[in-house]
N, C-alpha and C positions, 0 to 999 in steps of 0.2 A: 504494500500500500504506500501511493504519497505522503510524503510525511506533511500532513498538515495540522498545526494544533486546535484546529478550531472544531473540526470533526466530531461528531456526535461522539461515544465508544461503544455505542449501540450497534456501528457498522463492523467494528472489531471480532468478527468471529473468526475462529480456528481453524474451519476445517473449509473445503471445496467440493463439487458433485466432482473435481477432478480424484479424490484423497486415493489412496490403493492402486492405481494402474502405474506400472512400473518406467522409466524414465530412460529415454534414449534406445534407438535401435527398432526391428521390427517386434518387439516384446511390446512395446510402448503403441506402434501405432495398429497393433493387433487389440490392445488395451480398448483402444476407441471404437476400433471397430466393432466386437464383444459388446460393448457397452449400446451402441447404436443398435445392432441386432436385438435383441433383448429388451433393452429400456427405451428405446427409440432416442437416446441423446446422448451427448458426452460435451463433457468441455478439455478443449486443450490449453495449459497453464500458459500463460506469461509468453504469446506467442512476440509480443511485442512487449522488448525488455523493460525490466522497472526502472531504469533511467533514462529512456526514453518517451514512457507513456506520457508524462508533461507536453512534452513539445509534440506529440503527437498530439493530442487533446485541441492544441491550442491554434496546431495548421488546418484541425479541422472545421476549429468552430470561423477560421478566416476562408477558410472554402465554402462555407453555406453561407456568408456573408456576399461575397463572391455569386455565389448559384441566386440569391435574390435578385440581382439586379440582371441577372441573367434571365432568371424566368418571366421579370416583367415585358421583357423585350419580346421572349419566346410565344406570352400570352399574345400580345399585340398581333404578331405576326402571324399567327393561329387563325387571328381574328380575319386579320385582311386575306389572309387566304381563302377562309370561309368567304368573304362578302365576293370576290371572284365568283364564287362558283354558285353562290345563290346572293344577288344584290340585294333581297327583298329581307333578307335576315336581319331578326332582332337577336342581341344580346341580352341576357339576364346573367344568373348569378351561377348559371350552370356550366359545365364544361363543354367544350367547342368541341369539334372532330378534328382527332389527332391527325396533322402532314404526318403526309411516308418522307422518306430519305429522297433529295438532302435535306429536308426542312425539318427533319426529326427533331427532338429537343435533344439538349447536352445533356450527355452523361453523368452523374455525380462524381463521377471518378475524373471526370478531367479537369475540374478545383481542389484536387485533392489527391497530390503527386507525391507528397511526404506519406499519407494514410496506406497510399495504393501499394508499396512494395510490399509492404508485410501479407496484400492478398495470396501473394505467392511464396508465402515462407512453405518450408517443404514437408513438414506436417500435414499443416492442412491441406495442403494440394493431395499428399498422398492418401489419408484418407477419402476427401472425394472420389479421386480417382478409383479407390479400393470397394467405395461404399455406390458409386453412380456406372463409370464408366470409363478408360485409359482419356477418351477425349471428353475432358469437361471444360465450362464455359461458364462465367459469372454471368446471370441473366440480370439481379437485379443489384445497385447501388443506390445506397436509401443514406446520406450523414444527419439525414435530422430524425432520428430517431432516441433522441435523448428521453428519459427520462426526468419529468423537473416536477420539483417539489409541490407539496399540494398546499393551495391559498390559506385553508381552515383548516383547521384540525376536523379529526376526522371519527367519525360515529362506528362504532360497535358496526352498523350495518353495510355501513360501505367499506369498511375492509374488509367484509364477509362479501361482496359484489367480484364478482368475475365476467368473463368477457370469452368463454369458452371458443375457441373455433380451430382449425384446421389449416395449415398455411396453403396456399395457388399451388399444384392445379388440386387439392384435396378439400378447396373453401367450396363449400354449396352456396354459397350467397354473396361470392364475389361479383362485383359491378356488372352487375346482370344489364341485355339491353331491354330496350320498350321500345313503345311506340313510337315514344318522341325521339329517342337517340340508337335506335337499331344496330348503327354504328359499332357500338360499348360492345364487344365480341368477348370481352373474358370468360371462358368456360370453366369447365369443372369435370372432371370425369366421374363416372355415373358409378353409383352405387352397385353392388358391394365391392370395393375397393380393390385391385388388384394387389397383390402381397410382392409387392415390388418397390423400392425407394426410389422415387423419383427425381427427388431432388433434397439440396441440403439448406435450412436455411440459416445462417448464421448472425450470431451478434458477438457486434466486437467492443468490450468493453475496457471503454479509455479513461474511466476515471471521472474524479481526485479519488474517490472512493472505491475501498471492493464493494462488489455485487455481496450484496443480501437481503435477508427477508425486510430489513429494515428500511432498506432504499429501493426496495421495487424490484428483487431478482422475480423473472420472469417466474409464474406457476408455470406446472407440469403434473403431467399424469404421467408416469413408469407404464411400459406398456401399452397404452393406449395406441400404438401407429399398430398394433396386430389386430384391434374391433372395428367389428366392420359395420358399427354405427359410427357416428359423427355426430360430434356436441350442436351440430346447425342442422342436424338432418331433417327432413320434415316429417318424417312418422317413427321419429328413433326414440322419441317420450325421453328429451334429455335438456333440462333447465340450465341454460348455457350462462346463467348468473347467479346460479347458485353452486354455491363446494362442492366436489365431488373427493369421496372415498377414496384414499392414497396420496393425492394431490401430495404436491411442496415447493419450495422454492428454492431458486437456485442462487448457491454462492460459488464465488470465484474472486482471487487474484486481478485486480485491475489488469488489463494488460493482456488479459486471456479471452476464447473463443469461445462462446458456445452454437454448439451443432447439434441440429437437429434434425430428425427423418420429417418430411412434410406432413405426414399424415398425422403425426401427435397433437394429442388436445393439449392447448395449452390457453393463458391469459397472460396478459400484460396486470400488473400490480402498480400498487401507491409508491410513490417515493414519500415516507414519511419523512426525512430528514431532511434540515435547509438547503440543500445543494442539490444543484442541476449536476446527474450521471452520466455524463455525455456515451453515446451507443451511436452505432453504425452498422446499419444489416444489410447483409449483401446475400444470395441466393444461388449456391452453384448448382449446376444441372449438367446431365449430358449432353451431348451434340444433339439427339434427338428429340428434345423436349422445346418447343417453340418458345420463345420469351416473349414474340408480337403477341399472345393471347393475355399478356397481365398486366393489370394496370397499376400508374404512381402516382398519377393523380398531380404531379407535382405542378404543371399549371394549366392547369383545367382539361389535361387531356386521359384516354386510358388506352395508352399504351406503351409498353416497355422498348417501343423498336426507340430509343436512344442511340445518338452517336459518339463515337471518338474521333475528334479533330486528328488528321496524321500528324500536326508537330507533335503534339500528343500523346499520340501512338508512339511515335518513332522515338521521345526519353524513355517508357518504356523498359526495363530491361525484359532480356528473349524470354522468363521466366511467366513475367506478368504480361507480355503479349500475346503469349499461348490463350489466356483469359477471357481477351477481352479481342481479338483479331474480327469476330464475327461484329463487332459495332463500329470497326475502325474503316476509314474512308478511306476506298480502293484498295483494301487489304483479302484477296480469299482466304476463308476459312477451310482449306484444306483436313483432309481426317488424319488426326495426329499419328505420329511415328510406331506405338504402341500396336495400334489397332491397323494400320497398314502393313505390319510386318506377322500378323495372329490371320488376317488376308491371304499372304502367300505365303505361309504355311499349310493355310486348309486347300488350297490350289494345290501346293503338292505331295500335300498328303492324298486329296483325290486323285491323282496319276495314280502313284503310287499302288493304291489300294483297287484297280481297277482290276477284274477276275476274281476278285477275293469272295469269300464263304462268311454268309451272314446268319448261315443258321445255328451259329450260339447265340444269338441274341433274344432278349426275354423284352420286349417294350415295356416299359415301366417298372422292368427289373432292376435300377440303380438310383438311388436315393441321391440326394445333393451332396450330402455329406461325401456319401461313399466318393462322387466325383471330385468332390474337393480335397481328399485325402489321395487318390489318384494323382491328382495336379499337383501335390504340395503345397496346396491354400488351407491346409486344415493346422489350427494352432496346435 
Protein backbone atom coordinates (compact mmCIF):
# COMPACT_ATOMS: atom_id res chain seq x y z
CA UNK A 1 0.00 0.00 0.00
CA UNK A 2 0.94 3.82 -0.58
CA UNK A 3 2.06 5.15 2.39
CA UNK A 4 -0.36 7.71 3.06
CA UNK A 5 -1.10 8.96 6.63
CA UNK A 6 -4.37 10.20 6.37
CA UNK A 7 -5.90 6.70 5.39
CA UNK A 8 -8.68 5.37 7.15
CA UNK A 9 -6.98 1.78 8.96
CA UNK A 10 -10.10 0.24 8.11
CA UNK A 11 -8.43 -0.36 4.41
CA UNK A 12 -5.59 -2.03 6.39
CA UNK A 13 -6.29 -5.68 5.87
CA UNK A 14 -3.90 -8.77 5.75
CA UNK A 15 -4.64 -10.81 3.53
CA UNK A 16 -5.72 -10.84 -0.79
CA UNK A 17 -8.38 -13.36 -2.82
CA UNK A 18 -4.57 -13.53 -4.36
CA UNK A 19 -3.06 -15.31 -0.47
CA UNK A 20 -1.99 -19.29 -1.37
CA UNK A 21 -1.07 -19.43 -5.10
CA UNK A 22 2.55 -19.96 -5.34
CA UNK A 23 4.81 -17.18 -6.91
CA UNK A 24 6.90 -17.19 -10.06
CA UNK A 25 7.16 -19.80 -12.98
CA UNK A 26 4.31 -21.96 -14.44
CA UNK A 27 3.24 -23.17 -10.71
CA UNK A 28 2.12 -19.52 -10.22
CA UNK A 29 0.33 -18.82 -13.47
CA UNK A 30 -1.30 -22.43 -13.22
CA UNK A 31 -2.21 -20.92 -9.62
CA UNK A 32 -4.70 -18.50 -11.62
CA UNK A 33 -5.78 -20.57 -13.84
CA UNK A 34 -7.16 -23.33 -11.03
CA UNK A 35 -8.50 -20.42 -9.51
CA UNK A 36 -10.42 -19.02 -12.64
CA UNK A 37 -11.72 -22.69 -13.41
CA UNK A 38 -13.29 -23.33 -10.24
CA UNK A 39 -14.05 -19.84 -8.60
CA UNK A 40 -14.51 -18.02 -11.98
CA UNK A 41 -11.61 -15.38 -10.77
CA UNK A 42 -8.31 -14.63 -9.55
CA UNK A 43 -6.34 -11.63 -8.85
CA UNK A 44 -2.69 -11.34 -9.93
CA UNK A 45 -0.53 -9.37 -7.18
CA UNK A 46 1.36 -6.16 -7.76
CA UNK A 47 1.27 -6.43 -11.50
CA UNK A 48 2.35 -2.87 -11.49
CA UNK A 49 5.07 -2.25 -8.87
CA UNK A 50 4.46 -0.50 -5.46
CA UNK A 51 6.67 2.26 -6.42
CA UNK A 52 5.36 2.81 -9.36
CA UNK A 53 1.49 2.66 -8.71
CA UNK A 54 1.71 6.70 -7.70
CA UNK A 55 2.73 7.90 -10.90
CA UNK A 56 0.63 5.53 -12.60
CA UNK A 57 -2.42 6.70 -10.78
CA UNK A 58 -1.65 10.01 -11.49
CA UNK A 59 -0.84 9.66 -15.73
CA UNK A 60 -4.15 8.24 -15.58
CA UNK A 61 -6.28 10.49 -13.99
CA UNK A 62 -4.38 13.24 -16.77
CA UNK A 63 -5.51 10.97 -19.59
CA UNK A 64 -9.25 11.02 -18.66
CA UNK A 65 -8.77 14.80 -18.23
CA UNK A 66 -7.34 14.60 -21.74
CA UNK A 67 -10.29 11.98 -23.06
CA UNK A 68 -12.82 14.97 -21.93
CA UNK A 69 -12.07 17.26 -24.07
CA UNK A 70 -11.63 14.78 -26.58
CA UNK A 71 -15.01 13.31 -26.36
CA UNK A 72 -16.77 16.73 -26.48
CA UNK A 73 -15.32 17.03 -29.94
CA UNK A 74 -16.14 13.40 -30.71
CA UNK A 75 -19.96 14.09 -29.50
CA UNK A 76 -20.15 17.11 -31.84
CA UNK A 77 -18.90 15.38 -34.79
CA UNK A 78 -21.21 12.29 -34.15
CA UNK A 79 -23.65 14.96 -34.38
CA UNK A 80 -22.86 16.41 -37.77
CA UNK A 81 -22.43 13.28 -39.03
CA UNK A 82 -25.96 12.25 -38.08
CA UNK A 83 -27.57 15.70 -39.56
CA UNK A 84 -25.75 14.55 -43.19
CA UNK A 85 -27.60 11.72 -43.23
CA UNK A 86 -30.95 12.71 -41.96
CA UNK A 87 -31.07 16.97 -41.81
CA UNK A 88 -34.54 16.70 -40.37
CA UNK A 89 -32.81 15.39 -36.85
CA UNK A 90 -33.45 16.50 -33.43
CA UNK A 91 -31.02 16.12 -30.69
CA UNK A 92 -32.06 15.39 -27.16
CA UNK A 93 -30.30 13.82 -24.28
CA UNK A 94 -29.90 10.45 -25.83
CA UNK A 95 -27.16 8.98 -27.62
CA UNK A 96 -26.59 9.52 -31.43
CA UNK A 97 -25.59 6.55 -33.99
CA UNK A 98 -22.04 5.51 -33.42
CA UNK A 99 -19.59 6.55 -37.09
CA UNK A 100 -17.63 3.35 -38.25
CA UNK A 101 -13.92 3.93 -38.84
CA UNK A 102 -12.22 6.56 -39.48
CA UNK A 103 -14.66 8.58 -37.47
CA UNK A 104 -14.61 5.81 -34.67
CA UNK A 105 -14.09 7.45 -31.40
CA UNK A 106 -10.59 7.38 -29.51
CA UNK A 107 -9.53 4.76 -27.65
CA UNK A 108 -8.81 5.05 -23.83
CA UNK A 109 -5.80 3.76 -24.34
CA UNK A 110 -4.22 6.27 -26.55
CA UNK A 111 -4.24 9.15 -23.34
CA UNK A 112 -2.92 6.75 -21.41
CA UNK A 113 0.65 5.46 -22.69
CA UNK A 114 2.34 5.25 -19.09
CA UNK A 115 -1.02 2.84 -17.81
CA UNK A 116 -0.87 0.95 -21.27
CA UNK A 117 2.41 -1.05 -20.98
CA UNK A 118 1.68 -2.92 -17.80
CA UNK A 119 -1.58 -4.29 -20.25
CA UNK A 120 1.02 -6.57 -21.49
CA UNK A 121 3.10 -7.58 -18.59
CA UNK A 122 3.45 -11.22 -19.15
CA UNK A 123 1.30 -12.73 -16.46
CA UNK A 124 -1.44 -11.51 -17.50
CA UNK A 125 -1.00 -11.89 -21.07
CA UNK A 126 -0.30 -15.54 -20.28
CA UNK A 127 -3.20 -16.32 -18.56
CA UNK A 128 -5.51 -14.87 -21.18
CA UNK A 129 -4.00 -16.57 -23.56
CA UNK A 130 -4.03 -19.96 -21.32
CA UNK A 131 -7.63 -19.13 -20.08
CA UNK A 132 -9.21 -17.44 -23.94
CA UNK A 133 -7.01 -18.25 -26.67
CA UNK A 134 -2.92 -18.02 -28.08
CA UNK A 135 -4.59 -14.96 -30.13
CA UNK A 136 -6.05 -12.58 -27.63
CA UNK A 137 -7.13 -8.83 -28.09
CA UNK A 138 -8.14 -6.08 -25.48
CA UNK A 139 -11.73 -5.32 -26.65
CA UNK A 140 -12.52 -2.90 -24.17
CA UNK A 141 -10.42 0.21 -22.28
CA UNK A 142 -12.66 1.92 -19.71
CA UNK A 143 -9.96 4.75 -17.01
CA UNK A 144 -12.81 6.09 -15.57
CA UNK A 145 -13.96 3.52 -13.78
CA UNK A 146 -12.84 4.71 -10.25
CA UNK A 147 -14.56 4.19 -7.60
CA UNK A 148 -15.34 7.55 -5.28
CA UNK A 149 -16.56 7.91 -2.06
CA UNK A 150 -20.20 8.12 -1.04
CA UNK A 151 -21.69 11.97 -0.32
CA UNK A 152 -23.61 10.48 3.11
CA UNK A 153 -23.17 8.18 5.12
CA UNK A 154 -24.64 5.25 4.49
CA UNK A 155 -27.86 3.11 5.85
CA UNK A 156 -27.90 -0.60 7.02
CA UNK A 157 -29.93 -0.98 3.75
CA UNK A 158 -27.96 0.36 1.15
CA UNK A 159 -24.83 -1.45 1.92
CA UNK A 160 -27.14 -4.42 1.82
CA UNK A 161 -28.08 -3.16 -2.04
CA UNK A 162 -26.39 -4.92 -4.85
CA UNK A 163 -26.38 -4.42 -8.56
CA UNK A 164 -26.02 -8.29 -9.53
CA UNK A 165 -25.22 -8.96 -13.28
CA UNK A 166 -23.05 -10.74 -15.72
CA UNK A 167 -20.38 -8.86 -17.66
CA UNK A 168 -20.90 -8.43 -22.27
CA UNK A 169 -21.50 -10.95 -24.04
CA UNK A 170 -23.10 -12.98 -20.72
CA UNK A 171 -25.29 -9.27 -19.60
CA UNK A 172 -29.06 -10.08 -20.67
CA UNK A 173 -29.85 -6.45 -20.45
CA UNK A 174 -27.14 -4.97 -22.14
CA UNK A 175 -28.17 -1.79 -24.34
CA UNK A 176 -30.70 -3.47 -25.99
CA UNK A 177 -32.11 -1.65 -29.38
CA UNK A 178 -35.92 -0.21 -29.82
CA UNK A 179 -37.70 1.28 -31.88
CA UNK A 180 -36.21 4.59 -31.67
CA UNK A 181 -32.57 3.52 -31.90
CA UNK A 182 -32.46 -0.08 -33.65
CA UNK A 183 -29.15 0.81 -34.21
CA UNK A 184 -27.83 -0.15 -30.36
CA UNK A 185 -26.98 -3.84 -31.78
CA UNK A 186 -25.27 -5.03 -28.32
CA UNK A 187 -26.23 -8.71 -27.86
CA UNK A 188 -26.05 -11.39 -25.46
CA UNK A 189 -25.87 -14.89 -26.01
CA UNK A 190 -28.96 -16.98 -25.32
CA UNK A 191 -29.49 -18.93 -22.44
CA UNK A 192 -28.39 -21.69 -21.15
CA UNK A 193 -24.90 -20.59 -21.36
CA UNK A 194 -22.27 -22.36 -23.04
CA UNK A 195 -19.58 -23.72 -20.41
CA UNK A 196 -16.88 -21.83 -22.24
CA UNK A 197 -14.90 -18.53 -21.06
CA UNK A 198 -15.40 -16.04 -23.39
CA UNK A 199 -13.60 -13.42 -22.23
CA UNK A 200 -11.61 -11.89 -19.28
CA UNK A 201 -12.60 -8.97 -17.63
CA UNK A 202 -10.39 -7.19 -15.69
CA UNK A 203 -9.70 -4.27 -13.17
CA UNK A 204 -6.66 -2.64 -12.45
CA UNK A 205 -6.33 -1.30 -9.32
CA UNK A 206 -4.20 2.00 -8.83
CA UNK A 207 -4.62 3.11 -5.61
CA UNK A 208 -3.62 5.37 -2.90
CA UNK A 209 -5.45 2.59 -1.39
CA UNK A 210 -5.61 -1.47 -1.37
CA UNK A 211 -8.80 -2.88 -2.48
CA UNK A 212 -11.25 -3.84 0.25
CA UNK A 213 -14.56 -4.45 1.73
CA UNK A 214 -14.15 -1.14 3.12
CA UNK A 215 -13.42 0.90 -0.11
CA UNK A 216 -15.62 -0.81 -2.48
CA UNK A 217 -13.73 -4.33 -3.43
CA UNK A 218 -15.87 -5.59 -6.04
CA UNK A 219 -18.76 -8.40 -4.76
CA UNK A 220 -18.51 -11.83 -6.17
CA UNK A 221 -20.20 -15.19 -6.04
CA UNK A 222 -17.28 -18.34 -6.13
CA UNK A 223 -18.69 -20.39 -8.63
CA UNK A 224 -21.33 -18.71 -10.20
CA UNK A 225 -19.76 -18.58 -14.16
CA UNK A 226 -20.78 -22.64 -13.98
CA UNK A 227 -25.07 -21.66 -13.24
CA UNK A 228 -26.71 -21.42 -15.83
CA UNK A 229 -29.02 -18.93 -14.53
CA UNK A 230 -28.07 -15.37 -14.46
CA UNK A 231 -28.70 -12.60 -11.76
CA UNK A 232 -30.63 -10.56 -14.91
CA UNK A 233 -32.37 -13.56 -16.31
CA UNK A 234 -35.88 -13.11 -16.81
CA UNK A 235 -37.49 -16.33 -15.54
CA UNK A 236 -34.28 -17.23 -13.29
CA UNK A 237 -36.49 -15.84 -9.83
CA UNK A 238 -33.19 -14.08 -8.84
CA UNK A 239 -33.38 -10.53 -6.81
CA UNK A 240 -30.40 -8.82 -8.52
CA UNK A 241 -30.38 -6.29 -5.39
CA UNK A 242 -30.43 -8.28 -2.91
CA UNK A 243 -27.26 -10.68 -1.15
CA UNK A 244 -26.83 -13.77 -2.30
CA UNK A 245 -25.52 -16.91 -0.23
CA UNK A 246 -21.57 -17.14 -0.54
CA UNK A 247 -21.12 -13.68 -1.82
CA UNK A 248 -17.68 -11.52 -0.75
CA UNK A 249 -15.58 -9.01 -1.59
CA UNK A 250 -12.45 -8.65 -3.00
CA UNK A 251 -9.03 -7.59 -1.49
CA UNK A 252 -5.92 -6.82 -3.01
CA UNK A 253 -2.58 -5.08 -3.15
CA UNK A 254 -2.83 -1.65 -4.81
CA UNK A 255 -1.06 -2.31 -7.96
CA UNK A 256 -2.62 -5.61 -8.80
CA UNK A 257 -5.34 -7.34 -11.23
CA UNK A 258 -8.39 -8.74 -10.80
CA UNK A 259 -9.79 -11.31 -13.42
CA UNK A 260 -12.60 -12.54 -14.01
CA UNK A 261 -14.60 -15.30 -16.22
CA UNK A 262 -17.48 -13.19 -17.84
CA UNK A 263 -20.02 -15.13 -16.95
CA UNK A 264 -19.67 -14.48 -12.90
CA UNK A 265 -22.27 -12.77 -11.00
CA UNK A 266 -20.87 -10.04 -9.46
CA UNK A 267 -21.68 -6.13 -8.12
CA UNK A 268 -19.91 -3.14 -7.90
CA UNK A 269 -19.90 -1.80 -3.93
CA UNK A 270 -19.77 1.44 -1.79
CA UNK A 271 -16.52 3.02 -1.39
CA UNK A 272 -17.19 3.97 2.24
CA UNK A 273 -13.85 5.69 2.88
CA UNK A 274 -12.89 9.46 1.85
CA UNK A 275 -10.81 8.76 -1.12
CA UNK A 276 -11.55 8.23 -4.64
CA UNK A 277 -9.85 4.21 -5.60
CA UNK A 278 -8.83 5.04 -8.88
CA UNK A 279 -9.63 1.54 -11.37
CA UNK A 280 -9.39 0.95 -14.93
CA UNK A 281 -11.10 -2.10 -16.73
CA UNK A 282 -10.12 -3.38 -19.74
CA UNK A 283 -11.71 -6.63 -21.33
CA UNK A 284 -9.50 -9.27 -23.01
CA UNK A 285 -11.01 -11.63 -25.42
CA UNK A 286 -10.02 -14.00 -28.36
CA UNK A 287 -9.62 -13.12 -31.96
CA UNK A 288 -13.06 -14.46 -32.30
CA UNK A 289 -15.32 -12.64 -30.05
CA UNK A 290 -16.57 -9.30 -32.00
CA UNK A 291 -15.97 -6.20 -29.77
CA UNK A 292 -18.25 -3.96 -32.45
CA UNK A 293 -21.36 -5.76 -30.52
CA UNK A 294 -20.54 -3.76 -26.99
CA UNK A 295 -21.14 -0.76 -25.95
CA UNK A 296 -19.18 2.42 -23.76
CA UNK A 297 -21.24 4.74 -23.80
CA UNK A 298 -18.52 7.19 -23.42
CA UNK A 299 -20.07 9.82 -25.80
CA UNK A 300 -23.31 9.07 -26.45
CA UNK A 301 -22.49 6.32 -28.76
CA UNK A 302 -22.75 2.13 -28.35
CA UNK A 303 -20.08 0.98 -29.78
CA UNK A 304 -16.66 -0.43 -28.85
CA UNK A 305 -15.35 -0.29 -32.69
CA UNK A 306 -12.79 2.56 -31.19
CA UNK A 307 -9.45 3.44 -32.79
CA UNK A 308 -5.78 3.75 -32.30
CA UNK A 309 -4.16 6.73 -33.97
CA UNK A 310 -0.76 4.94 -35.68
CA UNK A 311 1.74 7.47 -33.95
CA UNK A 312 0.03 5.71 -31.27
CA UNK A 313 0.25 2.42 -32.25
CA UNK A 314 3.72 2.71 -33.42
CA UNK A 315 5.29 3.99 -29.25
CA UNK A 316 3.71 0.91 -28.76
CA UNK A 317 6.14 -1.80 -27.62
CA UNK A 318 5.74 -5.30 -30.02
CA UNK A 319 4.31 -6.77 -26.79
CA UNK A 320 1.39 -4.40 -26.31
CA UNK A 321 0.62 -4.09 -30.20
CA UNK A 322 -0.10 -7.75 -30.39
CA UNK A 323 -3.21 -6.12 -28.07
CA UNK A 324 -4.43 -3.65 -29.57
CA UNK A 325 -3.33 -4.06 -33.72
CA UNK A 326 -7.05 -4.80 -34.51
CA UNK A 327 -8.11 -0.92 -33.41
CA UNK A 328 -4.87 0.42 -34.92
CA UNK A 329 -5.15 2.42 -38.35
CA UNK A 330 -3.89 0.46 -41.39
CA UNK A 331 -2.55 -2.19 -39.06
CA UNK A 332 -3.83 -6.02 -40.19
CA UNK A 333 -4.63 -8.15 -37.56
CA UNK A 334 -3.16 -11.14 -38.61
CA UNK A 335 -3.78 -14.78 -36.50
CA UNK A 336 -0.89 -14.72 -34.11
CA UNK A 337 2.33 -16.88 -34.26
CA UNK A 338 0.85 -19.55 -31.76
CA UNK A 339 -2.14 -20.48 -33.56
CA UNK A 340 -0.54 -20.39 -37.13
CA UNK A 341 2.19 -22.68 -36.31
CA UNK A 342 -0.97 -25.45 -34.04
CA UNK A 343 -2.39 -24.74 -38.28
CA UNK A 344 0.59 -26.47 -39.83
CA UNK A 345 1.00 -28.91 -37.76
CA UNK A 346 -2.64 -30.31 -38.04
CA UNK A 347 -1.95 -29.95 -42.06
CA UNK A 348 0.66 -32.24 -41.58
CA UNK A 349 -0.33 -34.32 -39.22
CA UNK A 350 -3.38 -34.95 -41.92
CA UNK A 351 -0.78 -36.09 -44.67
CA UNK A 352 0.76 -37.84 -42.49
CA UNK A 353 -2.06 -39.90 -41.11
CA UNK A 354 -3.79 -40.59 -44.52
CA UNK A 355 -4.46 -44.60 -44.84
CA UNK A 356 -4.59 -44.89 -41.20
CA UNK A 357 -7.11 -47.32 -39.20
CA UNK A 358 -9.73 -45.59 -37.12
CA UNK A 359 -11.23 -48.38 -35.71
CA UNK A 360 -9.98 -47.84 -32.08
CA UNK A 361 -11.64 -45.11 -31.80
CA UNK A 362 -14.70 -44.86 -29.10
CA UNK A 363 -16.46 -41.20 -29.95
CA UNK A 364 -16.87 -39.69 -26.70
CA UNK A 365 -14.52 -42.05 -25.23
CA UNK A 366 -12.00 -39.20 -23.92
CA UNK A 367 -12.60 -36.99 -21.23
CA UNK A 368 -10.92 -33.26 -21.35
CA UNK A 369 -8.83 -34.07 -18.61
CA UNK A 370 -7.70 -37.38 -20.16
CA UNK A 371 -6.71 -34.91 -23.27
CA UNK A 372 -5.05 -32.53 -21.21
CA UNK A 373 -2.96 -34.82 -19.44
CA UNK A 374 -2.19 -36.38 -23.16
CA UNK A 375 -0.88 -32.76 -24.15
CA UNK A 376 0.91 -31.98 -20.91
CA UNK A 377 -1.71 -29.09 -19.88
CA UNK A 378 -2.71 -31.05 -16.83
CA UNK A 379 -1.14 -29.49 -13.43
Amino acid sequence: MSEHSELDERLRLPYSIGTGIPRGGDAEIEGYLHSLRIQGFCVVERVIPEDRVDAVRESVHVGRRQLQTVREAEKERRQALERDRNPEVEFGDGPVRPPLPPDAELSDVACNGTFAEYLAEPRVVRVARAALDPHVRILQTEVNKSSRPAEQPLSEEQLRRRAWHSDWPHDLTAYGPSDEEPWKHCGAIAQPFPDVCMALSTIWYLGPEDVTPFNGGTWIVPGSHKDPRNPRGPADGIDEHAPIPGEFQVSAPAGSVFMQDTRIWHSGATNQSEHERTAVVCRYAPWWLSGNEFGNLHSGGHTLRTSVPRDVYDRFSPELQLLYRHLAEGVEDVLQAENQEKAQRARAQREADRGGDNSHLVVGGMSREEWERNHGRAP
